[in-house]
KOLSEBA-219593 format. One line per 3 residues: number of its first residue (from 1); their letters; for each residue x, y, z of C-alpha. Coordinates in Angstrom, 1 decimal. Layout:
BEGIN
NUM	a	X Y Z | ...
END
This chain:
BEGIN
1	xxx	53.7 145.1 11.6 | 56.8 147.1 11.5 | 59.9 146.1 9.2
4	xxx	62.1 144.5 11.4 | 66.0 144.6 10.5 | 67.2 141.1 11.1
7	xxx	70.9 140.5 11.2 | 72.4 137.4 8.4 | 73.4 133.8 9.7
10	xxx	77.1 134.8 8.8 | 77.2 138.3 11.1 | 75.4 135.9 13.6
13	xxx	78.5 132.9 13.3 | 80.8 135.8 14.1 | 78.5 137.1 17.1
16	xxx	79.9 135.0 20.4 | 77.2 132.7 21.5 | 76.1 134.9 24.3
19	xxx	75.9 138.5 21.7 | 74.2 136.5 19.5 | 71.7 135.5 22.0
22	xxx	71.1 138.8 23.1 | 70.8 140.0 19.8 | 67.8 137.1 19.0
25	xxx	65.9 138.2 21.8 | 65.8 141.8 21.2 | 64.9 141.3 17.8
28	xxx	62.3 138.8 19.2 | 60.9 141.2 21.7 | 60.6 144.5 19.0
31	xxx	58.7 142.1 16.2 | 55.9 141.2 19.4 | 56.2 144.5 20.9
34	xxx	55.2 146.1 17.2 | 52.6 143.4 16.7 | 51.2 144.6 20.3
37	xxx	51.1 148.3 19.2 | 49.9 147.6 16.1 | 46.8 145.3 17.0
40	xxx	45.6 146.6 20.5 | 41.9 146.6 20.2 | 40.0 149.8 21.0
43	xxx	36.9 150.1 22.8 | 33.3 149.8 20.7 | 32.2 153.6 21.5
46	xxx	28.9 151.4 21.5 | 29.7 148.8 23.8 | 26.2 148.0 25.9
49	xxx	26.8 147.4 29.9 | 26.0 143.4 30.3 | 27.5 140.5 31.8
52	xxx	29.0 138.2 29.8 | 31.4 136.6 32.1 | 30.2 133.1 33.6
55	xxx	31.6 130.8 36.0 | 29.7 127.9 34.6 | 30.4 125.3 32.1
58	xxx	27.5 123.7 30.8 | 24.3 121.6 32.3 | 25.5 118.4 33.8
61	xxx	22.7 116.4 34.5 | 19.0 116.5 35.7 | 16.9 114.9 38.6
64	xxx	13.2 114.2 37.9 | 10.6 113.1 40.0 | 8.0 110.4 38.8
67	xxx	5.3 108.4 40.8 | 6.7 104.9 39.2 | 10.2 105.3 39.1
70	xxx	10.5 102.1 37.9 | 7.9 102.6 34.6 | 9.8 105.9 34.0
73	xxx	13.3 103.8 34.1 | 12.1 101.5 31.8 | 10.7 104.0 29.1
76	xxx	13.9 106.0 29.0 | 15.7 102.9 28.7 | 13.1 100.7 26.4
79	xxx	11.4 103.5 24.2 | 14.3 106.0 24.1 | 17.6 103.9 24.2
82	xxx	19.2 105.3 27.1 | 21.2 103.0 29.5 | 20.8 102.5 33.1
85	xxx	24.2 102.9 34.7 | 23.3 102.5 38.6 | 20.9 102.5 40.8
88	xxx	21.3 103.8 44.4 | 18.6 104.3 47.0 | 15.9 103.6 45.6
91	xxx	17.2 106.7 42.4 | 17.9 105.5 38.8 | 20.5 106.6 36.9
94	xxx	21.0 106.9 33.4 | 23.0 107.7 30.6 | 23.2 109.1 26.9
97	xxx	26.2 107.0 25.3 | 27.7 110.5 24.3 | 27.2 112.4 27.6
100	xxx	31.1 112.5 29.2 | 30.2 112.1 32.8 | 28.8 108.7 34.6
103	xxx	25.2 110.1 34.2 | 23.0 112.3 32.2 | 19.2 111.7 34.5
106	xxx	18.6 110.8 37.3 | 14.8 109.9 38.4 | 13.9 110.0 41.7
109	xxx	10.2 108.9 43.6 | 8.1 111.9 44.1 | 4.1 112.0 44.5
112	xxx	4.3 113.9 40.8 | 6.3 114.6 38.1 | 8.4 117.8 38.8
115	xxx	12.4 118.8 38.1 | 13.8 118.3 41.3 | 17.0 119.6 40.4
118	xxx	19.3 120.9 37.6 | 22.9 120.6 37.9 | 26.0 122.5 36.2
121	xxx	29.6 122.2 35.9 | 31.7 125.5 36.8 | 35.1 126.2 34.2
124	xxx	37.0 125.7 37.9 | 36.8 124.9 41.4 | 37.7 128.7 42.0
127	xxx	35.2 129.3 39.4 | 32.3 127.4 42.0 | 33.8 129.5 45.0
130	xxx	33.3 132.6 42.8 | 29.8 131.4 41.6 | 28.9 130.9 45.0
133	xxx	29.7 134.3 46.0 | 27.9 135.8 43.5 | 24.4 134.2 44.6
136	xxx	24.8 135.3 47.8 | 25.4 138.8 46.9 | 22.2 138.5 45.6
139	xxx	20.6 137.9 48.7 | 20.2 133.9 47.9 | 21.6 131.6 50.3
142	xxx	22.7 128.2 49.6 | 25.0 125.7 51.1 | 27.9 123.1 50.9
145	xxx	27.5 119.9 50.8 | 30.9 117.4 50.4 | 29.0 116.2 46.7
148	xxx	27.1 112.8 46.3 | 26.9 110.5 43.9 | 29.3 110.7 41.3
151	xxx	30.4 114.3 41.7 | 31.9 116.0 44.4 | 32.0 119.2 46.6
154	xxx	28.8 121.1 45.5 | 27.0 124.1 46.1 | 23.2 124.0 46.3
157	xxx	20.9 126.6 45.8 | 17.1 127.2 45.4 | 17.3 130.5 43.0
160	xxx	14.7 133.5 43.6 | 11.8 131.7 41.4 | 12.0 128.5 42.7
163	xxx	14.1 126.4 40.9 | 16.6 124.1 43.2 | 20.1 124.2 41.2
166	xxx	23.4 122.3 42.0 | 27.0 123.1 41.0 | 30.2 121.6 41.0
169	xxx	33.4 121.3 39.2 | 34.8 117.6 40.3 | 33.2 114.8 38.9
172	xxx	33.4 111.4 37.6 | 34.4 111.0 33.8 | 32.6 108.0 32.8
175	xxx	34.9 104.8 31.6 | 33.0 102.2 29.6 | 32.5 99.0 30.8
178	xxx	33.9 95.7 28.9 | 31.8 95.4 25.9 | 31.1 99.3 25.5
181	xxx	34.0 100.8 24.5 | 34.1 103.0 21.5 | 36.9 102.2 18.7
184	xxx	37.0 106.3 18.5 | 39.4 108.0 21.5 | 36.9 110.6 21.9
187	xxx	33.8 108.6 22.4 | 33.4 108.2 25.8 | 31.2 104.7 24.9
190	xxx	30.4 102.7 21.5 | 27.5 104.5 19.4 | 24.1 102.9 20.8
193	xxx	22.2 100.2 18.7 | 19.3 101.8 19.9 | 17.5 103.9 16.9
196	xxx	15.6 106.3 19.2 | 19.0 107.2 21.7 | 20.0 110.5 22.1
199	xxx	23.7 111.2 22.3 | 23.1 114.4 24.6 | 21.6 115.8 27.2
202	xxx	20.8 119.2 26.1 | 18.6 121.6 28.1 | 15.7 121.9 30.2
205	xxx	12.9 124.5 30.0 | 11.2 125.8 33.2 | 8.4 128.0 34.3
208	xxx	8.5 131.2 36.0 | 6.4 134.1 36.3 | 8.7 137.0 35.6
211	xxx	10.6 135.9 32.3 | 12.8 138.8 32.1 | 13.0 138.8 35.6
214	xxx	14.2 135.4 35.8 | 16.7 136.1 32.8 | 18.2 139.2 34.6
217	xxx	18.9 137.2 37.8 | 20.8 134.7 36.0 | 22.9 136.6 33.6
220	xxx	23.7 138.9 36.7 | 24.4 135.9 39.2 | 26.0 133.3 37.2
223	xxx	26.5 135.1 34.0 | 24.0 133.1 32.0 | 24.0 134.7 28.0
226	xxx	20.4 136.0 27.2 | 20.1 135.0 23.6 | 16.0 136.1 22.7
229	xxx	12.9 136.7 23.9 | 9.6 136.2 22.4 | 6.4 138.8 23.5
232	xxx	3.3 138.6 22.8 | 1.8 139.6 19.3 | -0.4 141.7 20.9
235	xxx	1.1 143.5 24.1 | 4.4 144.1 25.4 | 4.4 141.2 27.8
238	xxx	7.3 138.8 27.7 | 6.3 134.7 27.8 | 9.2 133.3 26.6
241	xxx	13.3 133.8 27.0 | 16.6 131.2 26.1 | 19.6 131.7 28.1
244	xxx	23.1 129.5 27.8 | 26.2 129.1 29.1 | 28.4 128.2 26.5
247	xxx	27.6 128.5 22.4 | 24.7 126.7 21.9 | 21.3 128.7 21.4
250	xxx	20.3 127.8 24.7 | 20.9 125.3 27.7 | 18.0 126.6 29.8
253	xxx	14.6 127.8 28.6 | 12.0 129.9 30.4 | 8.3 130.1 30.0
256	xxx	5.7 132.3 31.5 | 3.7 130.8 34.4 | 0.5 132.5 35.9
259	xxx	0.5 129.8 38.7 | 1.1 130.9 41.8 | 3.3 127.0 42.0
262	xxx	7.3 128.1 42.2 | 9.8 125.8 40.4 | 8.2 124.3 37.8
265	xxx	9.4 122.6 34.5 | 8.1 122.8 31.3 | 10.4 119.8 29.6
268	xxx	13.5 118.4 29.6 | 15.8 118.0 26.3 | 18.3 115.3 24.8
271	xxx	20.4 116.6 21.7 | 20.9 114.1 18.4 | 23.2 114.7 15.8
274	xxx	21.2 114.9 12.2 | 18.2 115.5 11.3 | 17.4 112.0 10.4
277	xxx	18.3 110.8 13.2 | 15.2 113.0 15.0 | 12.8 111.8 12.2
280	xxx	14.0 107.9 12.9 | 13.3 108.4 16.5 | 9.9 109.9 16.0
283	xxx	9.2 106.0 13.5 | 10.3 104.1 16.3 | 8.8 105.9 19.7
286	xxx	5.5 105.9 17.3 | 5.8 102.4 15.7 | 5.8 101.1 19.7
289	xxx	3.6 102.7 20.9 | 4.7 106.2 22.1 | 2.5 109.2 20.1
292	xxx	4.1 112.4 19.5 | 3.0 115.4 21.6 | 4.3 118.3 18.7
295	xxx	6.5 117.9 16.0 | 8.7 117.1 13.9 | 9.6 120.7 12.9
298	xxx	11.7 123.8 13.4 | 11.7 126.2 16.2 | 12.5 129.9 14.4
301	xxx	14.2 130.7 17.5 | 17.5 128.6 17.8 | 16.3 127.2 14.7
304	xxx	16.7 123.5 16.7 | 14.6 120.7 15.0 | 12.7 119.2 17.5
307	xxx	9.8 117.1 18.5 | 8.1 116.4 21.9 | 6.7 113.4 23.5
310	xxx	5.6 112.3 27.2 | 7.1 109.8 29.3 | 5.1 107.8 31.7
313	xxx	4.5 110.1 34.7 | 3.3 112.5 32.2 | 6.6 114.9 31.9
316	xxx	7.2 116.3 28.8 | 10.4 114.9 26.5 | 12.0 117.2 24.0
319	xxx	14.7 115.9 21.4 | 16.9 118.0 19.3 | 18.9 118.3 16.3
322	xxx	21.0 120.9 14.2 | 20.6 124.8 15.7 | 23.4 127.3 15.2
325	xxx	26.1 128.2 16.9 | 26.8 131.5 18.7 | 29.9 132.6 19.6
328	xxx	29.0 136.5 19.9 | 30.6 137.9 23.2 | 28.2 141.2 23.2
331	xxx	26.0 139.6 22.0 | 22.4 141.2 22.4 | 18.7 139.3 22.9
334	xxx	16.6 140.2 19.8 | 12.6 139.8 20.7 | 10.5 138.1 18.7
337	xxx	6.8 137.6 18.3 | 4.9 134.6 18.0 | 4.5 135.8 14.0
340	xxx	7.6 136.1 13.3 | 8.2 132.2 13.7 | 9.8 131.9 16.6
343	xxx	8.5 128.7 17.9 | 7.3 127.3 14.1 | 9.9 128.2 11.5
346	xxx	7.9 127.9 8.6 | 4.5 129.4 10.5 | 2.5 127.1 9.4
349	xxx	1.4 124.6 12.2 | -0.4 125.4 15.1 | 0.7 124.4 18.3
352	xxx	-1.6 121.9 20.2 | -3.2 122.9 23.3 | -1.2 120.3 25.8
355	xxx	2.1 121.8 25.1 | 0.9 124.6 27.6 | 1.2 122.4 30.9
358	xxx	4.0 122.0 32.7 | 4.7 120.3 36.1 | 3.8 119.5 38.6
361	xxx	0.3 120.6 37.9 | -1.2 123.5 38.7 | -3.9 126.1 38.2
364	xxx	-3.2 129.0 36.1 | -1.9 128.8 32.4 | 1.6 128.3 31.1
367	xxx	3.0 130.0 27.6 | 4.9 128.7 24.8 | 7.5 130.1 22.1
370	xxx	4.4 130.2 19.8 | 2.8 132.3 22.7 | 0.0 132.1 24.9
373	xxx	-3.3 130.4 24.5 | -6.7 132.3 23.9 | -7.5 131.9 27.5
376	xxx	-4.1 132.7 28.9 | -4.0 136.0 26.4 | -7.8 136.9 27.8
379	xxx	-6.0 136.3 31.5 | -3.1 138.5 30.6 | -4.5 141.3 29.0
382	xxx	-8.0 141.6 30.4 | -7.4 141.5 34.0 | -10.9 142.8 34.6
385	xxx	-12.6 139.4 33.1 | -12.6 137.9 36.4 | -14.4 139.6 39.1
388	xxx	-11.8 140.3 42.1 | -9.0 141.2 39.9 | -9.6 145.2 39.8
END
């Protein structure tokens, strides 16, 4: 910053009130316009052509489908600790105690268990208009609905590999009832009693068959960060990508799926805040009866803790802990391979076999962040093992 001259409080006294005004704000307006000359940025001769800029907020809450709604209520509430908050035609709602909004899941009857939709909160309501916009340019079409259930006008959308999406910017802030409230301002409830409950909802994970197709039409749409991507060990053929909207390592996961089944879900994720609190849950859910699918461990990319287990209609459960934080604006995806650790930080645990479904069911094979199975590599590589394919 440039010296700046600045008259003494005597010369000042001496000034009348509206010269000494005058002089205050010109020797306000040389200090900023110096500090503006001095630190205007100049442009990285390096700088990559991306999309960083995103109308969205963060993931809001998620709809499942399960065959026994009720059974499915009653693990998430029983087993894992989260609270029913209401229940409205025939849909159950629930709640982490951390999540701000009225509800964090929804689970909805269905003939299997599927993600019937995911739902995000835009930065603005100009922000949805905007966001709207952009999926149409793409060619998507959507539509407006006056909201539902605890949030309001939405826009709803079924994006290019099959995956129905909802967003909005009004919703309900949840209030604790009598006999829930938190001594802390910021909690939105008291901490819950239960040992297994999450505090979060944190992401969801979902099939597709193009992985970097599917991460180029959501950075370019709705300006979804591409944070890594994991090929295969053995060919240049992507099976895994994270994407977010915000800092985190990821809100929304992507797997590769040789199913010829649109739309489908690998697992959904719940966020808690330590470590131990991850390996406490694991004690409990096992001591009563609920096995662990994978885990506990470390994913090397996002370096989340985690560990998986199933719920009753068979859907996959992830919970999380720790991860880092990512606040890079040109920021670019690094990809990994399978050896490098990017779904076992330490490399040294093998992966079991179920963690390759995902839902609803269907034939073909689904990959991992550890890769793809023997049989889904000898699918992807050798497309001449099976007579018909050359």
């Amino acid at each position: 910053m440039f010296p700046v001259k600045r008259p003494n409080a005597a010369t000042i006294s001496r000034m009348d009130s509206s010269y000494a005004k005058a002089a205050l704000l010109q020797i306000h307006e040389i200090a900023h316009s110096s500090y503006r000359t001095c630190t205007q940025p100049t442009a990285a001769s390096n700088q990559k052509d991306f999309n960083v800029e995103t109308p969205l907020s963060h993931l809001a809450h998620l709809e499942i489908t399960s065959p026994d709604v009720e059974a499915s209520a009653r693990f998430y509430e029983e087993k894992f600790g989260m609270r029913i908050i209401d229940r409205v035609d025939g849909n159950v709602y629930l709640r982490c105690w951390g999540d701000y909004y009225r509800y964090s899941l929804v689970v909805t009857e269905g003939p299997e268990a599927s993600l019937a939709r995911m739902a995000w909160r835009t930065n603005s309501q100009a922000a949805l208009e905007a966001a709207a916009q952009r999926i149409e340019a793409t060619g998507v079409e959507g539509s407006w609905t006056a909201g539902g259930h605890g949030y309001g006008k939405a826009y709803e959308f079924t994006g290019p590999y099959g995956h129905h999406m909802r967003l909005f910017y009004d919703v309900e802030k949840f209030v604790a009832e009598s006999g829930f409230e938190s001594t802390y301002p910021d909690r939105p409830e008291r901490r819950s009693s239960h040992a297994a409950a999450p505090r979060f909802l944190d992401h969801v994970t979902v099939a597709t068959s193009d992985v970097r197709g599917f991460a180029k039409w959501y950075n370019e749409a709705l300006g979804f960060r591409v944070m890594a991507f994991v090929d295969l060990d053995e060919a240049p053929i992507t099976v895994f990508s994270v994407l977010t909207t915000n800092e985190k390592s990821h809100d929304l996961g992507v797997v590769l799926d040789t199913s010829n089944r649109p739309g489908r879900v690998n697992h959904i994720a719940f966020w808690v805040d330590s470590t131990e609190d991850l390996l406490r849950t694991a004690d409990v859910m096992m001591e009563n009866g609920t096995p662990m699918e994978y885990g506990p461990s470390i994913h090397g990319v996002g370096e989340q803790n985690f560990l998986y287990f199933r719920e009753p209609s068979g859907l996959r459960v992830e919970l999380n802990s720790g991860g880092y934080r990512n606040y890079v604006p040109d920021w670019e995806a690094n990809t990994w391979k399978p050896s490098e650790g990017s779904n076992n930080f330490y490399k040294n645990g093998a992966m079991p076999h179920s963690m390759t479904e995902s839902f609803p069911p269907a034939e073909g094979f689904t990959a991992t962040e550890e890769g793809a199975s023997p049989e889904m590599k000898e699918a992807l590589l050798n497309p001449y093992a099976k007579q018909g394919r050359g």
